[in-house]
RODO-2510 file (C-alpha; in nm, 4 decimals, decimal comma):
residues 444
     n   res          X          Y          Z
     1     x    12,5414    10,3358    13,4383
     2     x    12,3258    10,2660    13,1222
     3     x    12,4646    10,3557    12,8126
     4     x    12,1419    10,4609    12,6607
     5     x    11,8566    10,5416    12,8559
     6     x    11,7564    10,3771    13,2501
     7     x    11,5554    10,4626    13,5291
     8     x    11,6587    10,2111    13,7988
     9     x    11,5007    10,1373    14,1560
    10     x    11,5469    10,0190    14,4386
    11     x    11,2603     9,9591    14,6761
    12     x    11,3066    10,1738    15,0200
    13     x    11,0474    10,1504    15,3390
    14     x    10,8734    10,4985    15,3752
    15     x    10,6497    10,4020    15,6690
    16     x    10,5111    10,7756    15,6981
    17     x    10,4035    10,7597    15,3426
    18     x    10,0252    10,8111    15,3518
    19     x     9,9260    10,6974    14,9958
    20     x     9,9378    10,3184    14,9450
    21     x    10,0692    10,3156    14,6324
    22     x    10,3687    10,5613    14,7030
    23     x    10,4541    10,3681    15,0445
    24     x    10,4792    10,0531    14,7929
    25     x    10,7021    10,1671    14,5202
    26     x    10,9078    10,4075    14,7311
    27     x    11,2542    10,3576    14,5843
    28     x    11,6153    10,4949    14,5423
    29     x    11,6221    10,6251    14,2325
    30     x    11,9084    10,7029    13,9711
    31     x    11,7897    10,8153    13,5902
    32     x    12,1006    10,8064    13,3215
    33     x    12,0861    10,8648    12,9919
    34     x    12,4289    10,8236    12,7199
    35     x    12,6227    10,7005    13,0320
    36     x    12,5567    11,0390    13,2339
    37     x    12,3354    11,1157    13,5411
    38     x    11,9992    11,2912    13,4736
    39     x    11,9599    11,2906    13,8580
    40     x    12,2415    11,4658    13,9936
    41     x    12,1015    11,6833    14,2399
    42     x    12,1982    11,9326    14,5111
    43     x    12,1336    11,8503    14,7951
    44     x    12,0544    12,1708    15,0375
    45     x    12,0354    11,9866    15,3935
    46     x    12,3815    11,7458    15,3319
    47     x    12,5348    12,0770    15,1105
    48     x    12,6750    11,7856    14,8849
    49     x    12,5627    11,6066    14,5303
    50     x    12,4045    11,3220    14,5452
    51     x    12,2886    11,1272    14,1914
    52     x    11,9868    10,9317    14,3539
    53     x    11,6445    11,0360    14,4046
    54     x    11,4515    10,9435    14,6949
    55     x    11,0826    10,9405    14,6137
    56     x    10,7419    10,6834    14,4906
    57     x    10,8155    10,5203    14,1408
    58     x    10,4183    10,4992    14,0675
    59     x    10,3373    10,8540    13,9649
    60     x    10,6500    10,8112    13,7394
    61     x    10,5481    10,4964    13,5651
    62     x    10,1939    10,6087    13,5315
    63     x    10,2803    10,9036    13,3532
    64     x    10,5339    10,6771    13,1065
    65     x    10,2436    10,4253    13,0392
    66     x    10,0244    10,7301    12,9725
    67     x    10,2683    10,9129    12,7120
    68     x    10,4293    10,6071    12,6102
    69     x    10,3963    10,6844    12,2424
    70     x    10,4199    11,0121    12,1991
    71     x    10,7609    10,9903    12,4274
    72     x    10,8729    10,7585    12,1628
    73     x    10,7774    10,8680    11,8573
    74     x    10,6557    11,2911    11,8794
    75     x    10,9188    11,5564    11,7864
    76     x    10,9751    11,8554    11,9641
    77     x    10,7706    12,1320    11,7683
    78     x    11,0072    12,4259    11,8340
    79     x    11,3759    12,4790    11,7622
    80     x    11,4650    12,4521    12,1423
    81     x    11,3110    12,2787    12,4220
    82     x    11,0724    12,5367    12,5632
    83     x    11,1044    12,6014    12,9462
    84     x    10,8347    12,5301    13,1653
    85     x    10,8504    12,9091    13,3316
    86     x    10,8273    13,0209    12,9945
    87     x    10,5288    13,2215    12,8678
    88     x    10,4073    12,9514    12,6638
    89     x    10,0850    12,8928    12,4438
    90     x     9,8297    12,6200    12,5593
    91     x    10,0144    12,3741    12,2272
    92     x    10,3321    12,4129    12,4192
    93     x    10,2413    12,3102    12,7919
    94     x    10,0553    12,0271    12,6285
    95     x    10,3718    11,9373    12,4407
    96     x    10,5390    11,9459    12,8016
    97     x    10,2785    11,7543    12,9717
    98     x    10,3330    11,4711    12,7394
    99     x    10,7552    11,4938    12,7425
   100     x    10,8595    11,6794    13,0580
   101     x    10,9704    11,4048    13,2904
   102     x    10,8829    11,7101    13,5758
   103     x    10,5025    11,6592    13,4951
   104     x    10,4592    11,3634    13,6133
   105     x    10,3620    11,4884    13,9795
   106     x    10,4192    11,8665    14,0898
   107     x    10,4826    11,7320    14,4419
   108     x    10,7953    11,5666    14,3471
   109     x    11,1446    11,6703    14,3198
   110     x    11,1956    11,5638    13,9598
   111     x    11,4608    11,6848    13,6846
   112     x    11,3362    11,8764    13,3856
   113     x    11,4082    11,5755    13,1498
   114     x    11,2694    11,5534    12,7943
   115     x    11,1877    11,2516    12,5932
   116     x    11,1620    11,2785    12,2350
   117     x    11,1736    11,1543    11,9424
   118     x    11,4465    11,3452    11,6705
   119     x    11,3421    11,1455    11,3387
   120     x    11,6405    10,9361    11,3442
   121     x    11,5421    10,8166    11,7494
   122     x    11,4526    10,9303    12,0561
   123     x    11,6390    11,2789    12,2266
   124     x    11,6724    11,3152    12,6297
   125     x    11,7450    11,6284    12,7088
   126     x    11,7705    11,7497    13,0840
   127     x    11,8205    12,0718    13,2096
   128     x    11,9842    12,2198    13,5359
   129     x    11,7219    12,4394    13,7414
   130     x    11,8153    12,8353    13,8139
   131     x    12,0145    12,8582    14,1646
   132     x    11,7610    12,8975    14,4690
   133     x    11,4839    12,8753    14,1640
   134     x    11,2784    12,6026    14,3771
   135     x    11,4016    12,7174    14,7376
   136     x    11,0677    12,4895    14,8484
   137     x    11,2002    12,1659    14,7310
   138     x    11,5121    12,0110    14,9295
   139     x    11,7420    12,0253    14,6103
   140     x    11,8229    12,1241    14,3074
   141     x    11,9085    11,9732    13,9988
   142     x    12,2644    12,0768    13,8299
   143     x    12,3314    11,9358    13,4811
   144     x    12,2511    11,9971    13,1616
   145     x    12,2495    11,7709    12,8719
   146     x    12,0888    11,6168    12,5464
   147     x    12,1979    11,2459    12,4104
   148     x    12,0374    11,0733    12,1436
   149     x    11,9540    10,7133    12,1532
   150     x    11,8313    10,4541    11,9712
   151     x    11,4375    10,4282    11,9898
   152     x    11,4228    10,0505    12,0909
   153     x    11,6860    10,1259    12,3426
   154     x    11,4918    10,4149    12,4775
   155     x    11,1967    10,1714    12,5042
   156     x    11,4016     9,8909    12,6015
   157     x    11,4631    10,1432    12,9332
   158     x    11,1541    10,2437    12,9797
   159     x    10,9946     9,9271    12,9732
   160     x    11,2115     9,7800    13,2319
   161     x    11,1156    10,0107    13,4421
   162     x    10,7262    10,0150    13,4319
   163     x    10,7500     9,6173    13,4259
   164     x    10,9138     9,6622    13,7571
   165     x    10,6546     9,9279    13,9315
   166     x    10,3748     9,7354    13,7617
   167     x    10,4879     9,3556    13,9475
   168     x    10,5291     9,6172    14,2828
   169     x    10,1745     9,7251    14,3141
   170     x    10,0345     9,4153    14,0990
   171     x     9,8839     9,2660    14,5024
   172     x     9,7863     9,6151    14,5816
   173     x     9,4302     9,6614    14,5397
   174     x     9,3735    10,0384    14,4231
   175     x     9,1971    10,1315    14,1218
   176     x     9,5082    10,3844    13,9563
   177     x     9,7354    10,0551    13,9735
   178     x     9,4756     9,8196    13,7879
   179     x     9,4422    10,0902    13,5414
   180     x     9,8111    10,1315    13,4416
   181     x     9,8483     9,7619    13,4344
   182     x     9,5360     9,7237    13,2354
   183     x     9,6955    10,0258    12,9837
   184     x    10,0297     9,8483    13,0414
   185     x     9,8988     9,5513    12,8934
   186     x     9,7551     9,7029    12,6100
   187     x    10,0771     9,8565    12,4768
   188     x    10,3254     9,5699    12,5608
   189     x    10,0506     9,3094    12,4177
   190     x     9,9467     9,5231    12,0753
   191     x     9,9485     9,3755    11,7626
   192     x    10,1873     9,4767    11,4792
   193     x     9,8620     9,6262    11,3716
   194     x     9,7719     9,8258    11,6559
   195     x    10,1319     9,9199    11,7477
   196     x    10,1404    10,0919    11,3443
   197     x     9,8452    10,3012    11,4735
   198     x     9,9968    10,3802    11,7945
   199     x    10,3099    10,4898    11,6311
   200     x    10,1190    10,7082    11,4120
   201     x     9,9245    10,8607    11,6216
   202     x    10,1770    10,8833    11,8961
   203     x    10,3859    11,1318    11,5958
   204     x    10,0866    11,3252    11,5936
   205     x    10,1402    11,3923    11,9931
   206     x     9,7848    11,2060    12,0234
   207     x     9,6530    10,9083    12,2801
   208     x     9,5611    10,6531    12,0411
   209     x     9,3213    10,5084    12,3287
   210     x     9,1431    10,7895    12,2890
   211     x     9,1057    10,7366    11,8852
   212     x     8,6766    10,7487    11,9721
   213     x     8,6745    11,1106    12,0039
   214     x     8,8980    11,2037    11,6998
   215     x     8,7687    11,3455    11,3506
   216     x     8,6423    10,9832    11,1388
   217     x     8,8249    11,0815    10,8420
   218     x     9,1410    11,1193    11,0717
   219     x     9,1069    10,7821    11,2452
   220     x     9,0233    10,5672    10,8497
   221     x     9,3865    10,7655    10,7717
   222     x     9,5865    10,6271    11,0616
   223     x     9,4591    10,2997    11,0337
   224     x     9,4292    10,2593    10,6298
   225     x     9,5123    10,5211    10,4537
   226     x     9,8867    10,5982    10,5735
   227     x    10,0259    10,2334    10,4340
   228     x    10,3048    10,0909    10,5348
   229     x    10,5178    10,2876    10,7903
   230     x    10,7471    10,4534    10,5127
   231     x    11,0457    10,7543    10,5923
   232     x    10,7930    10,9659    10,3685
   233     x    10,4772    10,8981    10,6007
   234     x    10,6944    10,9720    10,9106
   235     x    10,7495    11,3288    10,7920
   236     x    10,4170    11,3915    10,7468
   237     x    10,2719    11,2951    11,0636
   238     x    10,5718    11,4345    11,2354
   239     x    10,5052    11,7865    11,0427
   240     x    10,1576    11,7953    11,0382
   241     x     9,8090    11,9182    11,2066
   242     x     9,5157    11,7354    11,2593
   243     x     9,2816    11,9687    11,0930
   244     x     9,4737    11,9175    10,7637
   245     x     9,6425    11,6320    10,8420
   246     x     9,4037    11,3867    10,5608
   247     x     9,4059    11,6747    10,3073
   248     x     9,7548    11,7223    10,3207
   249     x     9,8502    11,3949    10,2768
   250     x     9,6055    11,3222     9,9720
   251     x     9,8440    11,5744     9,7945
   252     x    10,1344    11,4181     9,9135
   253     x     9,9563    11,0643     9,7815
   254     x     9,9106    11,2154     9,4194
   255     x    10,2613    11,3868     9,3774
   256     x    10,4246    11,0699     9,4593
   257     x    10,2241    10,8867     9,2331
   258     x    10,2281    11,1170     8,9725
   259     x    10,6083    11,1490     8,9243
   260     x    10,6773    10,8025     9,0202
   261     x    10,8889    10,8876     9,3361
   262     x    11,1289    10,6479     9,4358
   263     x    11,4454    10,5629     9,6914
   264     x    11,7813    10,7244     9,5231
   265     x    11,9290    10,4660     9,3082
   266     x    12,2799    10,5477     9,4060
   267     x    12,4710    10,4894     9,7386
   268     x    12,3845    10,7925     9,9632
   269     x    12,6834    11,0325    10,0653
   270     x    12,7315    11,0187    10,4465
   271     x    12,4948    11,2147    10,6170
   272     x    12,6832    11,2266    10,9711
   273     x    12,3673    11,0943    11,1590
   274     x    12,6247    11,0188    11,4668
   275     x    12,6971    11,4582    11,4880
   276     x    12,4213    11,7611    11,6043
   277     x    12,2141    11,7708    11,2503
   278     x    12,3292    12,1596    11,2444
   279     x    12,6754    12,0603    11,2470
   280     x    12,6225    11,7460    10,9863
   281     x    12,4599    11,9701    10,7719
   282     x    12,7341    12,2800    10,8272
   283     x    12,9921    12,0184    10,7084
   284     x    12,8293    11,8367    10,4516
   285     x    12,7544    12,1957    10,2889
   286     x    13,1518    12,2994    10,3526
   287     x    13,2693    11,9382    10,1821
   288     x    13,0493    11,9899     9,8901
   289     x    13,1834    12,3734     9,8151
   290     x    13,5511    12,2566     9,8037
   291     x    13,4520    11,9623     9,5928
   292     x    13,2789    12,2113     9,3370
   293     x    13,5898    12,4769     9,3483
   294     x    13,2795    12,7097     9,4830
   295     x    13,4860    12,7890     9,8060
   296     x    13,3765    13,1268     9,9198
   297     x    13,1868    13,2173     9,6360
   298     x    12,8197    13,2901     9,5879
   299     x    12,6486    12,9942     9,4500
   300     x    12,5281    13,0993     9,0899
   301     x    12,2838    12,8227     9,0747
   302     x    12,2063    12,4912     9,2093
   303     x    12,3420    12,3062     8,9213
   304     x    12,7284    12,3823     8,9737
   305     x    12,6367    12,2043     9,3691
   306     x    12,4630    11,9100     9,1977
   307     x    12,7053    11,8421     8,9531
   308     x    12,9614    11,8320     9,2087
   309     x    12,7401    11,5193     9,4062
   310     x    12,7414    11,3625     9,0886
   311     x    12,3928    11,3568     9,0636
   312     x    12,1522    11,3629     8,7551
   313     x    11,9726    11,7448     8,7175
   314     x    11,7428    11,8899     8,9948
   315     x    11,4058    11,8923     8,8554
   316     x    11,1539    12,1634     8,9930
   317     x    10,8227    12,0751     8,9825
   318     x    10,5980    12,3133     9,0813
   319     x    10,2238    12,2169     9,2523
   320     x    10,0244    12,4141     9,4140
   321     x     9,7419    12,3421     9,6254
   322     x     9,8895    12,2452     9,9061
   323     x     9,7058    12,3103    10,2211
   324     x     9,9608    12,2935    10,5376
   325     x    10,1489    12,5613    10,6627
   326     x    10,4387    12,3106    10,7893
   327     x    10,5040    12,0672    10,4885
   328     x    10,6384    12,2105    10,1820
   329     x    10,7160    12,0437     9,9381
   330     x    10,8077    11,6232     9,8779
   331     x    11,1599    11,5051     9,7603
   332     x    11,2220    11,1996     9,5493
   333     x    11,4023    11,0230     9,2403
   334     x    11,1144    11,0280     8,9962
   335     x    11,0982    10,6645     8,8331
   336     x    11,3960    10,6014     9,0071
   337     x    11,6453    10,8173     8,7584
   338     x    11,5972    11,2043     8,8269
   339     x    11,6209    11,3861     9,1694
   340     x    11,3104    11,5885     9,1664
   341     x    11,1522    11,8211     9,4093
   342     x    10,7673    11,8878     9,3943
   343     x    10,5951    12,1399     9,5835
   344     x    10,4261    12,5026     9,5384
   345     x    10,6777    12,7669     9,4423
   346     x    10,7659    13,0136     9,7122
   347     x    10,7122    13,3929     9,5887
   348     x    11,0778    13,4908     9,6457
   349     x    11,3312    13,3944     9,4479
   350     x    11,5203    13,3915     9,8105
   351     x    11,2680    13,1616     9,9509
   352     x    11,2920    12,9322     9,6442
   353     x    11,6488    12,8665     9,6218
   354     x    11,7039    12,8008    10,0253
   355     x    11,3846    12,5552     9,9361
   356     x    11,5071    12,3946     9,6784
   357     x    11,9054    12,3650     9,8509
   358     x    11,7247    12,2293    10,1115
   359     x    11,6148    11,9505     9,8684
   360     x    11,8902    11,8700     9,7208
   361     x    12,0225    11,7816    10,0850
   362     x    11,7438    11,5410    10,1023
   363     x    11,7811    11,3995     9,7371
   364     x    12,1442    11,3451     9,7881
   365     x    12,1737    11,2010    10,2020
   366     x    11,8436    11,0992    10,3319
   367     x    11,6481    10,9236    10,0261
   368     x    11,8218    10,5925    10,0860
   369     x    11,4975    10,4767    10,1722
   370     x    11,2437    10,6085     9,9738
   371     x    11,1409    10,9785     9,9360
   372     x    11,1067    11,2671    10,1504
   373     x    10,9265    11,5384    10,2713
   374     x    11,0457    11,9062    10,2928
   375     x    10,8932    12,0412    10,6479
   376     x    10,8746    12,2733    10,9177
   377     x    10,9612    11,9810    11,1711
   378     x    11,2395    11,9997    11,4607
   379     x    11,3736    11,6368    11,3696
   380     x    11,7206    11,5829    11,2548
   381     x    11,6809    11,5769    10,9017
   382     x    11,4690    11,8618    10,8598
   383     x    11,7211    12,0439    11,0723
   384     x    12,0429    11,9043    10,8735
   385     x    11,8674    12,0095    10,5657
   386     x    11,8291    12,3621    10,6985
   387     x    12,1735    12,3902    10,8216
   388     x    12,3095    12,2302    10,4644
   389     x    12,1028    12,5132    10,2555
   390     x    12,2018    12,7883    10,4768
   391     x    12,5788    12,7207    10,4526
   392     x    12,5607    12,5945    10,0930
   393     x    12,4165    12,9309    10,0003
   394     x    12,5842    13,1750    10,2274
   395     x    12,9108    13,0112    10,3684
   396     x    12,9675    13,1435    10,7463
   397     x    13,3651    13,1745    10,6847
   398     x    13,2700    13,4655    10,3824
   399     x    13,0149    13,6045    10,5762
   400     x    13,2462    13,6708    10,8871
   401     x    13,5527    13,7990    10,6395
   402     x    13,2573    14,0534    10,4876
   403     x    13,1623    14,1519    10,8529
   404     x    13,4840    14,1429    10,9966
   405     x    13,6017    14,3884    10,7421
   406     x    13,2687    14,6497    10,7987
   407     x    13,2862    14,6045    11,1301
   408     x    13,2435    14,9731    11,2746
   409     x    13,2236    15,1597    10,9163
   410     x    12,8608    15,1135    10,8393
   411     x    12,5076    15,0139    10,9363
   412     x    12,4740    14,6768    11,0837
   413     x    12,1229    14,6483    10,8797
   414     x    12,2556    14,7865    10,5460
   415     x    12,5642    14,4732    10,6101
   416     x    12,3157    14,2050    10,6285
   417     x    12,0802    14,3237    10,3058
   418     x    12,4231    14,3938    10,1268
   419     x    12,5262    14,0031    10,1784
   420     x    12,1769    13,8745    10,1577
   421     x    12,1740    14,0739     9,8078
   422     x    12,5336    13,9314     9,7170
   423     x    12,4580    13,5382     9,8303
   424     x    12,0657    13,5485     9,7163
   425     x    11,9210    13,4471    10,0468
   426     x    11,7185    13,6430    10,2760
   427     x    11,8583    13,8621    10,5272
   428     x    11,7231    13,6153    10,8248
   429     x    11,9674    13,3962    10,6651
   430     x    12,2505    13,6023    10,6638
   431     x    12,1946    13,6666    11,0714
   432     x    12,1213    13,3377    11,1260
   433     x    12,4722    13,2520    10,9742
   434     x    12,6920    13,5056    11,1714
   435     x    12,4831    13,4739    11,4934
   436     x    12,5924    13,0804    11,4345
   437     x    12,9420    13,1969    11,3843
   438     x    12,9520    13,4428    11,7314
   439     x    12,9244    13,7368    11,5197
   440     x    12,6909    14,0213    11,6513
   441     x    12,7104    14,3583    11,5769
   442     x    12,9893    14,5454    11,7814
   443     x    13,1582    14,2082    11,7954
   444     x    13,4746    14,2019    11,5533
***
């Protein structure tokens, strides 16, 4: 079984298959991912698990070539992965159409597999359906899971499986199979050029074959404007919409330039990219207030925390006039010597000191390669960060001591504003933080 990510076949006769194409690349099939079955399904006639699927590889390939780079390179643009029976806004199905291994054909028994990418690779995560949720299909699927993997091991996957439907149907003359292998072509023959584009736009969730019918100014930015593919340009286009997308990253042009922002010129702290970002984050946070003799205090300022990293001061630099509601502000070591965050200054004093916590994460673990942006994305910096400003500010282990003690003798509201007021965070904070620590009210 594949230690990262497979999809392997093997070619079955289905003589009652009507469609061509399907009666060619009818196959055994068996999808792993991390070195665990994606496939295991239930099987309702046998009343016994089976890990192999028994259906036409075609529709799956042809929906791979088609989402090949967003599958690769497009974060998931809520916390969790949304749930196709979900009420969901048009944005979301359209995210699903493009990740959800299950959209590929409605007629087939597939697993609700997702394919994304995290910021530091790509995420499968696969999810076991509802008992008797499907009683129309002859299974159901059982497991859960998410694994992260390397992105050219993801593709590496992929592509041996589409190379392997594509030589199938390559003597079968229908017009869907020359058009994936014409589109298959295209992306395994693209220059380093083309393949920056694709990238780009593939973060963006958009077909770059389809770059005729976007906004001018948008396609001159992906092909010209961007640069070189840097970690700072990745945050943007994984944060960003295409209606702002070219203003947004003018100001994010101009504040780099204008303080000089560079890569941190000392060796990065470890920033646990092998754990769950939440958890790296939780931990980093927890590290750096027993290093600083902070413990279970209220942090008085971020000073005492950045002393403690052994880091020049935090400069705040405020600019306003930025445009997008998901980027908010750009980290960096201006000329190399001062962590610095830029950005517009939230109105709350709450707001700005989770802001600029969350900054200092980025200064001190994830500017090894040049500087950063501050966003609203789902990838696993941007989710570390949050994670590291939360505890940093408002340490779980006080918060459940405070609670623990209350619990029963007053308001569950007045609790939360009474530690939001003692830590200086906001009181979504403090529930955030004791919700992550299994505390609810009438829990003690």
């Amino acid at each position: 079984m594949s230690k990262y990510l497979s999809i392997e076949c093997e070619w079955t006769e289905q003589p009652l298959a009507d469609d061509l194409l399907e009666r060619q690349t009818w196959g055994r099939i068996q999808i792993a991912a991390g070195g665990r079955s994606v496939s295991r399904v239930w099987d309702r006639e046998s009343q016994a698990e089976r890990v192999s699927l028994y259906l036409p590889a075609f529709p799956l390939a042809a929906w791979i070539v088609q989402n090949w780079w967003a599958l690769l390179y497009e974060p998931a643009r809520t916390a969790e992965v949304v749930s196709p029976d979900s009420l969901l806004l048009e944005p979301q199905r359209a995210w699903l159409r493009r990740h959800c291994l299950r959209s590929a054909e409605a007629g087939l028994m597939l697993p609700r597999m997702c394919v994304f990418a995290d910021g530091l690779g790509v995420a499968v995560a696969w999810f076991a359906d509802d008992f008797d949720a499907y009683p129309h299909m002859p299974g159901q699927f059982v497991e859960s899971g998410l694994v992260r993997v390397p992105t050219s091991e993801a593709a590496e996957g992929l592509h041996a499986f589409v190379s392997s439907v594509v030589a199938r149907v390559s003597s079968v003359s229908d017009e869907r199979a020359a058009r994936m292998a014409e589109a298959w072509k295209a992306i395994t023959a693209a220059s380093s050029d083309e393949v920056a584009f694709c990238r780009s736009a593939g973060r963006l969730g958009l077909d770059p074959y389809r770059s005729s019918q976007w906004d001018p100014d948008l396609v001159q930015l992906l092909e010209t404007a961007l640069g070189v593919e840097r970690p700072i340009v990745a945050d943007f286009l994984e944060a960003s919409e295409t209606a702002d997308a070219a203003e947004t990253w003018k100001w994010i042009s101009d504040a780099e330039r204008d303080q000089e922002l560079q890569r941190s010129p000392q060796p990065n702290h470890a920033r646990m990219s092998n754990m769950n970002p939440a958890a790296a984050g939780y931990e980093l946070a927890s590290r750096l207030r027993t290093t600083s003799d902070m413990h279970d205090k209220p942090l008085e300022n971020l000073e005492i925390a950045t002393n403690a990293l052994g880091l020049p001061d935090f400069a705040v630099e405020n600019r306003n006039h930025l445009s997008s509601a998901t980027v908010r502000a750009a980290v960096g070591w201006s000329r190399g010597k001062r962590p610095t965050l830029i950005g517009p200054a939230p109105m709350r004093e709450t707001s700005k000191r989770f802001l600029q916590a969350r900054g200092l994460y980025h200064a001190a673990y994830a500017c090894d390669s040049g500087p950063r942006l501050i966003t609203n994305a789902h990838t696993w910096d941007q989710q570390a960060s949050r994670a590291f400003a939360a505890e940093l500010l408002a340490p779980r282990v006080a918060l459940m001591d405070h609670a623990r003690s209350a619990a029963g003798s007053r308001d569950w509201d007045d609790l939360v504003k009474t530690l939001a007021d003692e830590y200086l965070v906001s009181e979504q904070v403090i529930e955030h933080q004791l919700e992550n620590a299994g505390f609810s009210p009438g829990v003690g």
